[in-house]
N, C-alpha and C positions, 0 to 999 in steps of 0.2 A: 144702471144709469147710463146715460147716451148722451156724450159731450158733441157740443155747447150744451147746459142746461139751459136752456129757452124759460123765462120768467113767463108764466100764463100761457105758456107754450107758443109765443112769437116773439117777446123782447130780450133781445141780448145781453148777458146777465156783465157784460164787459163794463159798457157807458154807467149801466146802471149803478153798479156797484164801486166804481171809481168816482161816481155824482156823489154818491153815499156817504165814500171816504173821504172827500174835499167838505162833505157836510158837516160830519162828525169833528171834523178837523176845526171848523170853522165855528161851531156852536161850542166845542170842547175850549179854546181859545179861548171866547169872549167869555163864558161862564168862571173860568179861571182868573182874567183880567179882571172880573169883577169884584169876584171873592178876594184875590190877593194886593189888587194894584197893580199899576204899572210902573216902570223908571223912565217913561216916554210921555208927551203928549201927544193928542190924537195926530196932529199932525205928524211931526215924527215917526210915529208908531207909522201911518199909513204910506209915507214914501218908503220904509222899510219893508212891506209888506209890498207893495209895486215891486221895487227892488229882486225880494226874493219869488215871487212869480215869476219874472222874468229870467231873472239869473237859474232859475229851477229848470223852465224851458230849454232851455238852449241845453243848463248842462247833460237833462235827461236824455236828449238827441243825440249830442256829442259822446257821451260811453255808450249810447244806445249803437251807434255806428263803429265805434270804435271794437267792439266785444266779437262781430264776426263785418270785417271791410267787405268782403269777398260778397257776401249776401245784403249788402245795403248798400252801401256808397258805390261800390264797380259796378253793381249790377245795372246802377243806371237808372232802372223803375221807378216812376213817381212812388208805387204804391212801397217798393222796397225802402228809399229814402225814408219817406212820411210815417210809415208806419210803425208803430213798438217807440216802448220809452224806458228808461233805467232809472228805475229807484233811487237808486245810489248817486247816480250822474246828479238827479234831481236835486238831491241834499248837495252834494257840496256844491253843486252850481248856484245854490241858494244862497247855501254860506259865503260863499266868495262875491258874490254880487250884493249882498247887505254887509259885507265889510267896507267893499271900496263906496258903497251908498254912506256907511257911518262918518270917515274919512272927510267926503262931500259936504256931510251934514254937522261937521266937528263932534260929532257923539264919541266918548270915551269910554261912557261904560257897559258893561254886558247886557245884551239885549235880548238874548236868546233863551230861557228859561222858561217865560212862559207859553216857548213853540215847543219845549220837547216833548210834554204828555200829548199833547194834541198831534203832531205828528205822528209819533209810535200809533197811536187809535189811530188813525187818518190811514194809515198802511196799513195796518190790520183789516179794516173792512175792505181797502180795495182788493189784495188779496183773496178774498173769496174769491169776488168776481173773474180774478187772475183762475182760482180753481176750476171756477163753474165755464169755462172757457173751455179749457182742454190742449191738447196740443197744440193749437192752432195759436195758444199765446207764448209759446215755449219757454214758459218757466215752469215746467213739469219736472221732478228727477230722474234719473236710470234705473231702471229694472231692476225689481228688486223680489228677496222672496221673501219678505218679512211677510205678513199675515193683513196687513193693513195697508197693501200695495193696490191701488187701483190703477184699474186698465181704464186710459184715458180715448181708446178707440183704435189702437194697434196692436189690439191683443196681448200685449205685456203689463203685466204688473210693475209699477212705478209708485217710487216717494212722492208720496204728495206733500214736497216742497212746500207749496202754497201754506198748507195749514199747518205745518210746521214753523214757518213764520207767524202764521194768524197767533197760532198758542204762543209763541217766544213772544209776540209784540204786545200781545194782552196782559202777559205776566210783566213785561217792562212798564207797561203803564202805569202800573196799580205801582209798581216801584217808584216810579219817578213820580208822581200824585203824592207818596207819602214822604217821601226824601225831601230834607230837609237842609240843602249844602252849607258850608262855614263860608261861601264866597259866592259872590254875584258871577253866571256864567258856567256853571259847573253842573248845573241841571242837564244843561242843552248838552256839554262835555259829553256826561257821563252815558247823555242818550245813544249820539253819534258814535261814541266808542264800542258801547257795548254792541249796537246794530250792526259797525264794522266787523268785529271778530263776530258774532253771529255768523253774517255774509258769507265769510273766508271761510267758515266750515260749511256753511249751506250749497256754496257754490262745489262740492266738493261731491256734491250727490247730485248735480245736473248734469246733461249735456253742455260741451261749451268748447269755443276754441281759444286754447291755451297760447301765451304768448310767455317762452320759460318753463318756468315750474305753476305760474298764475294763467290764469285768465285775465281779461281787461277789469272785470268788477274787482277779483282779489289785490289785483295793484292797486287802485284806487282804494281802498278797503285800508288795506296795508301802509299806504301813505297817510291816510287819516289815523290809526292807529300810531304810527310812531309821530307825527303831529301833537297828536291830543295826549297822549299817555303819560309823558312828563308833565303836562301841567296840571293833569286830573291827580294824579298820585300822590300829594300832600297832603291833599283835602280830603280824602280816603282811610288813607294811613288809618 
Protein backbone atom coordinates (compact mmCIF):
# COMPACT_ATOMS: atom_id res chain seq x y z
CA UNK A 1 0.00 0.00 0.00
CA UNK A 2 1.47 3.52 -1.00
CA UNK A 3 0.25 6.42 1.05
CA UNK A 4 -2.01 8.79 0.27
CA UNK A 5 -4.37 6.15 -0.77
CA UNK A 6 -5.89 7.96 -3.92
CA UNK A 7 -9.80 7.09 -3.94
CA UNK A 8 -10.16 5.75 -8.02
CA UNK A 9 -6.61 6.43 -8.03
CA UNK A 10 -6.90 10.49 -8.22
CA UNK A 11 -9.13 11.73 -5.17
CA UNK A 12 -7.70 12.47 -1.90
CA UNK A 13 -9.11 10.17 0.57
CA UNK A 14 -8.46 13.34 3.26
CA UNK A 15 -11.59 15.88 2.11
CA UNK A 16 -13.44 12.81 1.27
CA UNK A 17 -13.57 11.03 4.22
CA UNK A 18 -13.82 14.12 6.73
CA UNK A 19 -17.18 14.95 4.05
CA UNK A 20 -18.14 11.42 5.27
CA UNK A 21 -17.72 12.04 8.89
CA UNK A 22 -19.59 15.52 9.19
CA UNK A 23 -22.23 13.27 7.08
CA UNK A 24 -22.50 10.42 9.33
CA UNK A 25 -22.38 12.85 12.01
CA UNK A 26 -25.14 14.80 10.67
CA UNK A 27 -27.72 11.95 9.47
CA UNK A 28 -26.64 10.08 12.76
CA UNK A 29 -28.12 13.39 14.85
CA UNK A 30 -31.15 13.87 13.08
CA UNK A 31 -32.13 10.03 13.00
CA UNK A 32 -31.56 10.15 16.87
CA UNK A 33 -33.70 13.49 17.25
CA UNK A 34 -36.28 11.80 15.72
CA UNK A 35 -36.42 8.58 17.51
CA UNK A 36 -35.86 10.06 20.86
CA UNK A 37 -36.90 13.94 20.92
CA UNK A 38 -35.40 16.74 21.75
CA UNK A 39 -35.28 19.34 25.02
CA UNK A 40 -34.96 22.29 22.18
CA UNK A 41 -36.93 23.65 19.53
CA UNK A 42 -35.66 24.01 16.14
CA UNK A 43 -34.72 27.18 16.58
CA UNK A 44 -32.91 26.84 19.66
CA UNK A 45 -31.46 23.74 18.66
CA UNK A 46 -30.07 25.56 15.34
CA UNK A 47 -28.33 28.62 17.00
CA UNK A 48 -26.69 25.94 19.21
CA UNK A 49 -25.48 24.21 16.38
CA UNK A 50 -24.18 27.63 14.55
CA UNK A 51 -22.67 28.22 17.85
CA UNK A 52 -20.66 24.89 17.97
CA UNK A 53 -19.47 25.13 14.31
CA UNK A 54 -18.05 27.95 14.96
CA UNK A 55 -16.73 27.57 18.41
CA UNK A 56 -15.35 24.03 16.86
CA UNK A 57 -13.40 26.07 14.24
CA UNK A 58 -11.53 28.28 15.92
CA UNK A 59 -10.91 25.73 18.87
CA UNK A 60 -9.56 23.15 16.38
CA UNK A 61 -6.88 25.80 15.12
CA UNK A 62 -5.93 27.11 18.35
CA UNK A 63 -4.60 23.44 19.84
CA UNK A 64 -3.93 22.66 16.26
CA UNK A 65 -1.18 25.62 16.57
CA UNK A 66 -0.72 25.34 20.00
CA UNK A 67 0.66 21.24 20.00
CA UNK A 68 3.93 22.30 17.85
CA UNK A 69 4.20 26.86 17.78
CA UNK A 70 7.62 26.36 16.12
CA UNK A 71 6.08 24.69 12.90
CA UNK A 72 2.74 26.73 12.62
CA UNK A 73 2.47 30.08 13.99
CA UNK A 74 6.56 31.11 13.83
CA UNK A 75 6.99 29.68 10.76
CA UNK A 76 5.03 32.26 9.17
CA UNK A 77 3.46 30.24 6.15
CA UNK A 78 0.03 30.72 4.95
CA UNK A 79 0.17 27.04 4.22
CA UNK A 80 1.71 26.20 7.83
CA UNK A 81 -1.00 28.59 9.68
CA UNK A 82 -4.05 27.10 7.70
CA UNK A 83 -3.25 23.91 7.39
CA UNK A 84 -4.16 20.73 10.06
CA UNK A 85 -6.91 20.83 12.79
CA UNK A 86 -7.26 19.21 16.37
CA UNK A 87 -9.88 16.84 17.27
CA UNK A 88 -9.79 17.70 20.62
CA UNK A 89 -9.36 21.49 20.15
CA UNK A 90 -12.68 20.98 17.99
CA UNK A 91 -14.69 19.46 21.02
CA UNK A 92 -14.06 21.73 23.57
CA UNK A 93 -14.10 24.63 21.37
CA UNK A 94 -17.47 23.45 20.59
CA UNK A 95 -18.43 23.01 24.18
CA UNK A 96 -17.37 26.17 25.26
CA UNK A 97 -19.00 28.28 22.60
CA UNK A 98 -22.61 26.46 23.03
CA UNK A 99 -22.30 27.16 26.71
CA UNK A 100 -21.74 30.86 26.46
CA UNK A 101 -24.48 30.48 23.33
CA UNK A 102 -26.87 28.67 26.05
CA UNK A 103 -26.14 31.69 28.67
CA UNK A 104 -27.20 34.23 25.55
CA UNK A 105 -30.20 32.08 25.00
CA UNK A 106 -31.30 31.68 28.92
CA UNK A 107 -31.26 27.71 28.25
CA UNK A 108 -30.58 25.85 31.47
CA UNK A 109 -30.73 22.52 30.62
CA UNK A 110 -28.47 19.92 29.16
CA UNK A 111 -28.19 20.04 25.66
CA UNK A 112 -25.52 17.80 24.60
CA UNK A 113 -26.72 14.18 24.65
CA UNK A 114 -28.01 13.90 21.62
CA UNK A 115 -24.39 14.99 19.89
CA UNK A 116 -22.44 12.34 21.73
CA UNK A 117 -23.11 9.13 19.56
CA UNK A 118 -23.01 11.17 16.49
CA UNK A 119 -19.76 12.72 17.19
CA UNK A 120 -17.91 9.41 18.34
CA UNK A 121 -19.25 8.07 14.44
CA UNK A 122 -18.39 11.56 13.03
CA UNK A 123 -14.53 10.88 14.13
CA UNK A 124 -14.45 7.55 13.44
CA UNK A 125 -15.03 7.83 9.85
CA UNK A 126 -12.91 10.74 9.42
CA UNK A 127 -10.16 8.97 10.90
CA UNK A 128 -9.77 6.55 8.09
CA UNK A 129 -9.24 9.31 5.91
CA UNK A 130 -6.62 10.60 8.70
CA UNK A 131 -5.21 6.82 7.93
CA UNK A 132 -5.52 6.74 4.13
CA UNK A 133 -3.40 10.05 4.15
CA UNK A 134 -0.26 8.88 5.72
CA UNK A 135 2.43 10.89 7.08
CA UNK A 136 1.73 13.69 5.47
CA UNK A 137 -1.30 14.18 7.96
CA UNK A 138 0.81 13.41 11.12
CA UNK A 139 -1.31 11.68 13.13
CA UNK A 140 0.61 8.31 12.51
CA UNK A 141 2.44 6.59 15.76
CA UNK A 142 6.23 5.64 16.42
CA UNK A 143 7.76 2.76 15.18
CA UNK A 144 6.82 -0.03 16.20
CA UNK A 145 7.50 -3.95 15.94
CA UNK A 146 4.27 -5.28 16.80
CA UNK A 147 3.18 -7.38 13.63
CA UNK A 148 0.48 -4.98 12.51
CA UNK A 149 2.92 -1.89 12.18
CA UNK A 150 2.46 -0.29 8.84
CA UNK A 151 5.00 1.48 6.90
CA UNK A 152 3.38 4.64 6.11
CA UNK A 153 6.25 5.51 3.40
CA UNK A 154 9.50 5.96 5.60
CA UNK A 155 10.20 2.63 5.61
CA UNK A 156 9.31 2.18 9.46
CA UNK A 157 6.82 0.27 10.76
CA UNK A 158 4.33 2.53 12.85
CA UNK A 159 0.99 2.35 15.12
CA UNK A 160 -1.60 2.90 13.21
CA UNK A 161 -3.00 5.34 15.53
CA UNK A 162 -5.74 6.14 13.21
CA UNK A 163 -7.47 2.82 13.54
CA UNK A 164 -6.96 2.43 16.80
CA UNK A 165 -9.25 5.32 17.31
CA UNK A 166 -11.47 4.17 14.42
CA UNK A 167 -12.04 0.77 16.64
CA UNK A 168 -12.17 2.64 20.31
CA UNK A 169 -14.74 5.27 18.67
CA UNK A 170 -16.92 2.54 17.03
CA UNK A 171 -16.92 0.53 20.29
CA UNK A 172 -18.04 4.05 22.14
CA UNK A 173 -20.86 4.41 19.95
CA UNK A 174 -22.58 1.38 20.18
CA UNK A 175 -22.07 2.28 24.11
CA UNK A 176 -23.36 5.51 24.20
CA UNK A 177 -26.55 4.45 21.59
CA UNK A 178 -27.51 1.98 24.30
CA UNK A 179 -26.79 3.90 27.60
CA UNK A 180 -29.27 4.94 29.18
CA UNK A 181 -28.08 8.09 31.99
CA UNK A 182 -30.20 8.77 35.38
CA UNK A 183 -29.48 12.62 34.26
CA UNK A 184 -29.97 14.88 31.41
CA UNK A 185 -26.20 15.68 30.20
CA UNK A 186 -24.32 12.73 31.01
CA UNK A 187 -24.45 11.06 27.68
CA UNK A 188 -22.35 13.81 26.15
CA UNK A 189 -20.28 13.63 29.86
CA UNK A 190 -19.51 10.35 29.51
CA UNK A 191 -18.61 10.59 25.67
CA UNK A 192 -16.02 13.67 26.20
CA UNK A 193 -14.53 11.80 29.22
CA UNK A 194 -14.03 8.63 27.98
CA UNK A 195 -12.36 10.16 24.31
CA UNK A 196 -10.14 12.41 26.83
CA UNK A 197 -8.38 9.57 28.74
CA UNK A 198 -8.56 7.58 25.31
CA UNK A 199 -6.31 10.60 23.96
CA UNK A 200 -3.92 10.80 27.01
CA UNK A 201 -2.92 7.12 26.11
CA UNK A 202 -3.13 7.39 22.42
CA UNK A 203 -1.04 10.54 22.31
CA UNK A 204 1.50 8.31 23.98
CA UNK A 205 2.29 6.16 20.80
CA UNK A 206 2.76 9.32 18.49
CA UNK A 207 5.27 11.68 17.71
CA UNK A 208 4.75 15.08 19.33
CA UNK A 209 6.21 18.01 21.21
CA UNK A 210 5.82 17.75 24.81
CA UNK A 211 5.33 20.68 26.96
CA UNK A 212 6.28 18.98 30.72
CA UNK A 213 5.51 15.53 31.02
CA UNK A 214 2.21 16.29 28.29
CA UNK A 215 1.81 17.42 25.20
CA UNK A 216 -0.60 20.32 24.18
CA UNK A 217 -3.72 17.57 23.28
CA UNK A 218 -2.80 15.68 26.81
CA UNK A 219 -3.20 18.97 28.78
CA UNK A 220 -6.25 19.75 27.20
CA UNK A 221 -7.43 16.05 27.64
CA UNK A 222 -6.39 16.14 31.27
CA UNK A 223 -8.26 19.35 32.01
CA UNK A 224 -11.40 17.93 30.47
CA UNK A 225 -11.02 14.98 32.65
CA UNK A 226 -10.65 16.58 36.00
CA UNK A 227 -13.60 19.04 34.75
CA UNK A 228 -16.01 16.18 33.85
CA UNK A 229 -15.05 13.42 36.14
CA UNK A 230 -16.78 14.71 39.43
CA UNK A 231 -19.76 15.26 37.87
CA UNK A 232 -19.96 12.05 35.78
CA UNK A 233 -19.11 9.84 38.85
CA UNK A 234 -22.55 9.69 40.62
CA UNK A 235 -24.41 8.82 37.90
CA UNK A 236 -22.08 5.90 37.31
CA UNK A 237 -21.53 4.62 40.61
Amino acid sequence: MHFPVYLLGVVHPHPVFEGLGYLAAAQAFRWLRARRGDVLDEDARGWLIVAAVVGGAIGSKLLYWASDPAATVLDGSLAAVMGGKSVVGGLVGALGAVELAKRRLGIARATGDLFAMPCALGIAVGRIGCFLTGLSDHTHGLPTTLPWGVDFGDGLPRHPTQLYEVAFLLGLSAVLYRWRPAREGDTFKLFLACYAAFRIWLELLKPGIFFGPLNAVQWVCLAVLVYYAPRLRPAVA
